[in-house]
N, CA, C and O of each residue as an XYZ file, in Angstrom:
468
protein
N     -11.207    -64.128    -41.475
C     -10.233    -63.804    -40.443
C     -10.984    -63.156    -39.272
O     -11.690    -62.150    -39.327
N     -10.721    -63.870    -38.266
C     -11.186    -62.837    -37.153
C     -10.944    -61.798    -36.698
O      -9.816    -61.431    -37.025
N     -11.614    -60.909    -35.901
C     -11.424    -59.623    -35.391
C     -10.012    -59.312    -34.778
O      -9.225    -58.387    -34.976
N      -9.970    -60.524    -33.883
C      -8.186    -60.352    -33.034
C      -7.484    -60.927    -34.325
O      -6.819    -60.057    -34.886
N      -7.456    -61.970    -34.853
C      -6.290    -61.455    -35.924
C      -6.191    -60.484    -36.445
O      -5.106    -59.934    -36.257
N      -7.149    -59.772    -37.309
C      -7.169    -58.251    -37.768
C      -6.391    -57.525    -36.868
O      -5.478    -56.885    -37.390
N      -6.535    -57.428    -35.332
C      -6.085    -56.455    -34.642
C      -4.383    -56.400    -34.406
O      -3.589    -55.462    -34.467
N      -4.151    -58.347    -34.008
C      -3.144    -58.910    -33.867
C      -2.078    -58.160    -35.175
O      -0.923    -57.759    -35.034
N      -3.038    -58.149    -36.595
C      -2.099    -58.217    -37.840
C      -2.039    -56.359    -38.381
O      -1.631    -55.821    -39.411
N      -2.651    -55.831    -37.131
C      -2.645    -54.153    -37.970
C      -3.310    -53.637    -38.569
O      -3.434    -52.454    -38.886
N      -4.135    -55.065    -38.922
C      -5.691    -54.290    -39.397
C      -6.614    -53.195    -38.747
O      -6.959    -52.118    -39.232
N      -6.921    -53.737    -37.545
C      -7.694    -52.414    -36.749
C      -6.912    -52.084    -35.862
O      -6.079    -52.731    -35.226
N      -7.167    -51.204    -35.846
C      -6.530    -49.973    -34.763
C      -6.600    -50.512    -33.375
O      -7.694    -51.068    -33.282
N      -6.023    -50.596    -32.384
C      -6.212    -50.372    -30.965
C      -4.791    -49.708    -30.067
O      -3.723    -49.184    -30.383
N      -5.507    -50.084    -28.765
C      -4.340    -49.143    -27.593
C      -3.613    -50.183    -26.922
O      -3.819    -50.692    -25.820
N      -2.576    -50.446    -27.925
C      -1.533    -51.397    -27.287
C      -0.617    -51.125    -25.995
O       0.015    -50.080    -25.841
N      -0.622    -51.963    -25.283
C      -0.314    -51.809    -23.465
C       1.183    -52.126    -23.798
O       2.201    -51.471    -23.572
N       0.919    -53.832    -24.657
C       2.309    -54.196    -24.493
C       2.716    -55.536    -25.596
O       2.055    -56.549    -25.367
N       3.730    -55.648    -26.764
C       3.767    -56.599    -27.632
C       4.537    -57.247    -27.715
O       5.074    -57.050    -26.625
N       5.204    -58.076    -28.258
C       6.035    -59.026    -28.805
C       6.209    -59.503    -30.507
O       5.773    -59.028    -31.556
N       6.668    -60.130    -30.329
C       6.869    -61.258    -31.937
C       5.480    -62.197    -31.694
O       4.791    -62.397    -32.694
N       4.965    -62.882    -30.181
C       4.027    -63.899    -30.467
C       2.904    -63.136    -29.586
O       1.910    -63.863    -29.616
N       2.708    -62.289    -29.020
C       1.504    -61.611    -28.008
C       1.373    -60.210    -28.265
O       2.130    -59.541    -28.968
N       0.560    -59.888    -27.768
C      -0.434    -58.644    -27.966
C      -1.291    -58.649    -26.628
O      -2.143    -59.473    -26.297
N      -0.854    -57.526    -25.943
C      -1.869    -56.802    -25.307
C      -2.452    -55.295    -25.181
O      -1.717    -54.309    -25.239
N      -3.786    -55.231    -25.012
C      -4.393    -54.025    -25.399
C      -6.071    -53.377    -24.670
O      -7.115    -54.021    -24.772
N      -5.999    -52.449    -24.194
C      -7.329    -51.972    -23.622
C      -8.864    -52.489    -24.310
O      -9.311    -52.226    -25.426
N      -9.275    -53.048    -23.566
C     -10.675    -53.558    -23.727
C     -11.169    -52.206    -24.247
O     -10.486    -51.225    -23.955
N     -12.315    -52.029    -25.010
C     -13.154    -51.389    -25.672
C     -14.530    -51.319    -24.569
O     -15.414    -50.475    -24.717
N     -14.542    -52.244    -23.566
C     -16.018    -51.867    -22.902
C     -15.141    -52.363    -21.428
O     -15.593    -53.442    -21.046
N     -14.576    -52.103    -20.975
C     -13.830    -51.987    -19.333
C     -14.573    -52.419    -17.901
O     -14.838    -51.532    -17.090
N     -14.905    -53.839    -17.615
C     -15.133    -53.766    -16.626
C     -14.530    -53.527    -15.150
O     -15.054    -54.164    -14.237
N     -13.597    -52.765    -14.890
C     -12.796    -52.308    -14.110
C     -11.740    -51.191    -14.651
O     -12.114    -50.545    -15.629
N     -10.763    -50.972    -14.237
C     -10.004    -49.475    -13.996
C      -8.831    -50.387    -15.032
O      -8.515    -50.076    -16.180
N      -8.487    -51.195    -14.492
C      -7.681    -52.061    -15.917
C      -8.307    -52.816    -16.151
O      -8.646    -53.538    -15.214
N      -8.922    -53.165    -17.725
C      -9.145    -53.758    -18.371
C      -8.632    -54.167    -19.553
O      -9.022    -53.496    -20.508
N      -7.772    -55.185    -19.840
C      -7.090    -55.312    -21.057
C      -7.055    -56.926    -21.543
O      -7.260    -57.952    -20.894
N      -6.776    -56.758    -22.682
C      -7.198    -58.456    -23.227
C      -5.717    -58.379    -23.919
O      -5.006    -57.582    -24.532
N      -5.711    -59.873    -23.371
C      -4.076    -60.935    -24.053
C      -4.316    -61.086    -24.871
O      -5.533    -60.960    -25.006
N      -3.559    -61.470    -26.174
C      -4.119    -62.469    -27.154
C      -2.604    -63.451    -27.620
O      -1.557    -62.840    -27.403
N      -2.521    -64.190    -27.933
C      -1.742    -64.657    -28.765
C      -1.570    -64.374    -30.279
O      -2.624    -64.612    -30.868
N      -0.793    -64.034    -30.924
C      -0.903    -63.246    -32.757
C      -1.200    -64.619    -33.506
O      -1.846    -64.441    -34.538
N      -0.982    -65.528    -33.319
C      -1.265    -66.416    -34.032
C      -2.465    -67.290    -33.523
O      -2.391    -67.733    -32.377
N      -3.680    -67.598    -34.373
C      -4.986    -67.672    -34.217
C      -5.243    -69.000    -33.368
O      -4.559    -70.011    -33.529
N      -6.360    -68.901    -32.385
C      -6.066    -70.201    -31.931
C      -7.837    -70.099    -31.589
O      -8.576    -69.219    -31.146
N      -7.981    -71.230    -31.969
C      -9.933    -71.002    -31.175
C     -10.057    -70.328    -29.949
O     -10.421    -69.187    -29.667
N      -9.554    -71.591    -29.071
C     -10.108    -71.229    -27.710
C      -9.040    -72.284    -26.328
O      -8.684    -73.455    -26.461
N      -8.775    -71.398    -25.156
C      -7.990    -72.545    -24.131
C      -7.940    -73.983    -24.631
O      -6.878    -74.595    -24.744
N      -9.174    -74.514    -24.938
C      -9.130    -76.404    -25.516
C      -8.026    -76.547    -26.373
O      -7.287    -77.530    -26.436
N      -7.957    -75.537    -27.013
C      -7.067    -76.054    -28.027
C      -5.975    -75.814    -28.096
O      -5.197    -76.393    -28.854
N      -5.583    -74.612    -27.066
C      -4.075    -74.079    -27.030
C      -2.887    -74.959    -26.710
O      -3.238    -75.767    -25.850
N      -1.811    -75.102    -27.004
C      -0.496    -75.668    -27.034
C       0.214    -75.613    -25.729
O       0.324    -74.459    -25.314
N       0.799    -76.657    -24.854
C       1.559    -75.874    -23.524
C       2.376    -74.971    -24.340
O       1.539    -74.097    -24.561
N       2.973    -74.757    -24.675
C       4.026    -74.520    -25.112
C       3.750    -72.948    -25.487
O       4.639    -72.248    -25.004
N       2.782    -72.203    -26.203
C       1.890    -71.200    -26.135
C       1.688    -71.059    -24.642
O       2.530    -70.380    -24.055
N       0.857    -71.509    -24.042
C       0.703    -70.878    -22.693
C       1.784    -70.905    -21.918
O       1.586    -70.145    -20.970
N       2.958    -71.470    -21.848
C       3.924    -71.221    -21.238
C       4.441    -69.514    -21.615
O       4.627    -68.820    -20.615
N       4.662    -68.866    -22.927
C       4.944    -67.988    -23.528
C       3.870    -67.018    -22.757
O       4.216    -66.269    -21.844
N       2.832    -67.101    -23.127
C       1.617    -66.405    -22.661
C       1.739    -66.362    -21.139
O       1.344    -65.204    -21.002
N       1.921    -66.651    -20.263
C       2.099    -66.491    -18.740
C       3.131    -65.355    -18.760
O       2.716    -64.216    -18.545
N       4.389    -65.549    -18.989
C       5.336    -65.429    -19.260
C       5.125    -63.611    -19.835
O       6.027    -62.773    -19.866
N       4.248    -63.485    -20.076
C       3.964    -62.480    -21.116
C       2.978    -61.536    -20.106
O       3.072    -60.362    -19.747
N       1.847    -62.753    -19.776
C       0.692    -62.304    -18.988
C       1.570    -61.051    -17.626
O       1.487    -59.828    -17.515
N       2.137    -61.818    -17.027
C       3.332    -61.720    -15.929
C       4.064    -59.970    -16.523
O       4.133    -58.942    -15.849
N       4.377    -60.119    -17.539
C       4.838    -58.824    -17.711
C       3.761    -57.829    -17.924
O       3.940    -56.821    -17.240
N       3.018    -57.810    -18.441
C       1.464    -56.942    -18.660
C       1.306    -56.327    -17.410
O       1.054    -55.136    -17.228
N       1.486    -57.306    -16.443
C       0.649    -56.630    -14.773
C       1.932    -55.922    -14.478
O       1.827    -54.919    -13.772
N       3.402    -56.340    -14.986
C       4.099    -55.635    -14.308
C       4.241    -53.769    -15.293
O       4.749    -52.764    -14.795
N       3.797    -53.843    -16.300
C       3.520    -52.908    -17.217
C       2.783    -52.280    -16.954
O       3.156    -51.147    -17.259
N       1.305    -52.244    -16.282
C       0.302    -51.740    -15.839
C       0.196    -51.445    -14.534
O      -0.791    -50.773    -14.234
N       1.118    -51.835    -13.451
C       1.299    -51.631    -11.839
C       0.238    -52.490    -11.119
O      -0.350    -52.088    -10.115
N       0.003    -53.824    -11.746
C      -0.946    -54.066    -10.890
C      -0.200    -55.562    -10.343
O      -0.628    -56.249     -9.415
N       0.868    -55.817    -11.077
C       1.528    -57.137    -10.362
C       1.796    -57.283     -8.687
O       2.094    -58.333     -8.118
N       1.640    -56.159     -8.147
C       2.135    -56.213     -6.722
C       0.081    -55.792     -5.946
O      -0.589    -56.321     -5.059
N      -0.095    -54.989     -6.610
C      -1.674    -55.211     -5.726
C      -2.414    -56.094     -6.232
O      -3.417    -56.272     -5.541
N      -2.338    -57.111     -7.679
C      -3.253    -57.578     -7.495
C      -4.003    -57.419     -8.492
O      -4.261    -56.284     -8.892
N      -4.659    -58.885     -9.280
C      -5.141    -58.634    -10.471
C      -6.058    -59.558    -10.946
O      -5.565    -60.681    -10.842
N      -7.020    -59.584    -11.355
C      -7.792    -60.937    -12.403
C      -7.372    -61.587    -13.442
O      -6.910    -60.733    -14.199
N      -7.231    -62.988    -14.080
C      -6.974    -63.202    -15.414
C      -7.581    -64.680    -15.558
O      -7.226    -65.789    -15.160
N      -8.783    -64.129    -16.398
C      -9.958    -64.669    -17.267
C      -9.957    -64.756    -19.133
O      -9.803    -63.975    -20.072
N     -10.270    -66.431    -18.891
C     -10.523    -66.832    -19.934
C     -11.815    -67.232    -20.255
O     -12.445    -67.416    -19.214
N     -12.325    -67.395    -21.016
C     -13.840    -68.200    -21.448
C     -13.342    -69.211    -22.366
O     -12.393    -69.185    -23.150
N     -14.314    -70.227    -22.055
C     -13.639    -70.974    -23.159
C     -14.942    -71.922    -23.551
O     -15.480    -72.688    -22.750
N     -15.342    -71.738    -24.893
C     -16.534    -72.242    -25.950
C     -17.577    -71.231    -25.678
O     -17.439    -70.156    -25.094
N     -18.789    -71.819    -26.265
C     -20.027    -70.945    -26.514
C     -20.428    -71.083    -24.453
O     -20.175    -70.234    -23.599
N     -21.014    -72.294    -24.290
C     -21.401    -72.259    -22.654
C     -20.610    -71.567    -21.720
O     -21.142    -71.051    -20.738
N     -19.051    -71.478    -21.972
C     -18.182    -70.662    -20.921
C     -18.296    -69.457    -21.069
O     -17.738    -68.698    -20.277
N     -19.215    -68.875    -22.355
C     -19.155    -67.219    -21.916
C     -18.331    -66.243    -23.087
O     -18.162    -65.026    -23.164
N     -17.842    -67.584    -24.092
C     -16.514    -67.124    -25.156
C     -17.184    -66.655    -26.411
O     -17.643    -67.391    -27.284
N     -17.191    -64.630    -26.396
C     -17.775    -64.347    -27.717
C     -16.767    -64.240    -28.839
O     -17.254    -64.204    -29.969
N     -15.710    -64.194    -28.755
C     -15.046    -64.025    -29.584
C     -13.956    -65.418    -30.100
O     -12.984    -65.584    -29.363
N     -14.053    -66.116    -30.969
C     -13.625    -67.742    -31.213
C     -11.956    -67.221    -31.177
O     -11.399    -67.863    -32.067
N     -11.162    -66.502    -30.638
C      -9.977    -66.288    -30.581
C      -9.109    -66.610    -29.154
O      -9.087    -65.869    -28.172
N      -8.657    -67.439    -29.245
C      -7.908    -67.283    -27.369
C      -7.497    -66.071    -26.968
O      -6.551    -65.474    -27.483
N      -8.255    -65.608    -25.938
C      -7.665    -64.746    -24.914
C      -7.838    -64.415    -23.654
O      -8.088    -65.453    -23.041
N      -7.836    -63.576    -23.002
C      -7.630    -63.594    -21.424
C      -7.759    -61.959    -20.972
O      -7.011    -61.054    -21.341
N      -8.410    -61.898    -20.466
C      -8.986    -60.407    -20.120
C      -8.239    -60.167    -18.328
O      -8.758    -60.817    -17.421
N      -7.524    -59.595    -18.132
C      -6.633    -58.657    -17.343
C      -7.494    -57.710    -16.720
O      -7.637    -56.610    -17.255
N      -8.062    -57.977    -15.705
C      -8.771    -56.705    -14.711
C      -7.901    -56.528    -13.425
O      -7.345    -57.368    -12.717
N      -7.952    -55.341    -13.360
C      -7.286    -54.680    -11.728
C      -7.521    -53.183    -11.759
O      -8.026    -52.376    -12.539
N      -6.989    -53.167    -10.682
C      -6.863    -51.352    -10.454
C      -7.834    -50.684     -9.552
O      -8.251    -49.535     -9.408
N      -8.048    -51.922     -8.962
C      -9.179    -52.143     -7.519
C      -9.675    -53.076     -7.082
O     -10.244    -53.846     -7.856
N      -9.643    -53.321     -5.817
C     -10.837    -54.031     -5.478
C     -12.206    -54.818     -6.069
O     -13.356    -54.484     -5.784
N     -11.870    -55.826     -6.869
C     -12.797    -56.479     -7.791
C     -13.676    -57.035     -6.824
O     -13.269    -56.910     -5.669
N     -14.719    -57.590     -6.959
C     -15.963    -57.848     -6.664
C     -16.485    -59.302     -7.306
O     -16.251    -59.454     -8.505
N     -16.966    -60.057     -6.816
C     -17.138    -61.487     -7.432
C     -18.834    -61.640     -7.280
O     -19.617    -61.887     -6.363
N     -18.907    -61.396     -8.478
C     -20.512    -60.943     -8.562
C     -21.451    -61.682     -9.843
O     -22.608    -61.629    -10.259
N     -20.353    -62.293    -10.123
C     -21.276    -63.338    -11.954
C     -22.099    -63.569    -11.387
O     -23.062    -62.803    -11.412
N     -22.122    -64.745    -10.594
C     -23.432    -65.822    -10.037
C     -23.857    -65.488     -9.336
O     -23.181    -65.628     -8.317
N     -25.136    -64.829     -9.113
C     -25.703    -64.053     -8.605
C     -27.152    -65.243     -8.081
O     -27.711    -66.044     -8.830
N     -27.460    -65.003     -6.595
C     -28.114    -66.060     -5.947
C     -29.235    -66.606     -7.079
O     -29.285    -67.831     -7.185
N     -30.011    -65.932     -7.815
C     -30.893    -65.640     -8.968
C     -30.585    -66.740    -10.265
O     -31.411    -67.547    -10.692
N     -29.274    -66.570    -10.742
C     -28.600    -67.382    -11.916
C     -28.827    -68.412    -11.433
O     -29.399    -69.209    -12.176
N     -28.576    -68.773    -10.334
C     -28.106    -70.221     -9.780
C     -29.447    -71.303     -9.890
O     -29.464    -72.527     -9.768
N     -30.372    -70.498    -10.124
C     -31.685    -71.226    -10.004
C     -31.997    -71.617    -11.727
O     -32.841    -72.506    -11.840
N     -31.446    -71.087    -13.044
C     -31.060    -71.367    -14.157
C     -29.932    -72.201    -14.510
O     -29.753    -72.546    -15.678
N     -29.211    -72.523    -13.631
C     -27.881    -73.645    -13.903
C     -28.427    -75.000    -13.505
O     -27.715    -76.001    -13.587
C-alpha cells in the first residue's frame, strides 16, 4: 500500500486542510511556498494517465474548494501534477500539489537545465 493510501486511510497522521467521502487535502511536509498542500484522491490511482474523467471532474470540483478554504481562490494559486518517473512523479499516487500565498516564481528550467533536455 502506498504512503497516500496509508494517509488517505488513517494510517499516518497528517494536517488535513480539507476532506470528503472521495478526496483529501493536506499540508505538504517540505513547502515550497506559504501554501503548500497536496490533493489526493482516497482511492488509489497511479498517476494523471490513468485517472478517470469522471474522478477529475470530482477532483476540480474539490480542488476549487481547497483554494476557497485556504484564501487563495481570489489571489491566486498553482496546481501541479507530475505524471510518471520523467515528469518529476515521486510518489506512484495521483496528486496535485496546491501552492499560493504569494507571488510564485517560475524558476524549474533554469537557462542551465535546458542544455540537459
Amino acid at each position: 500500500m502506498c504512503i497516500f493510501c496509508q494517509i488517505a486511510g488513517g494510517e499516518i497522521p497528517n494536517n488535513t486542510v480539507l476532506e470528503n467521502d472521495d478526496f483529501l487535502a493536506f499540508h505538504d511536509l517540505y513547502p515550497k511556498a506559504p501554501v503548500h498542500v497536496l490533493i489526493i484522491p482516497k482511492q488509489h490511482v497511479d498517476c494523471f494517465q490513468d485517472v478517470a474523467p469522471e474522478t477529475m471532474a470530482g477532483l476540480t470540483a474539490f480542488a476549487q474548494e481547497v483554494a476557497r478554504t485556504l484564501g487563495v481562490d481570489q489571489t491566486g494559486y498553482r496546481l501541479i501534477t507530475n505524471n510518471g518517473e520523467d515528469g518529476g512523479q515521486e510518489v506512484p499516487h495521483l496528486h496535485f500539489h496546491m501552492l499560493g500565498g504569494g507571488k510564485l516564481k517560475w524558476d524549474h528550467f533554469h537557462e542551465d537545465t535546458h542544455k540537459n533536455i
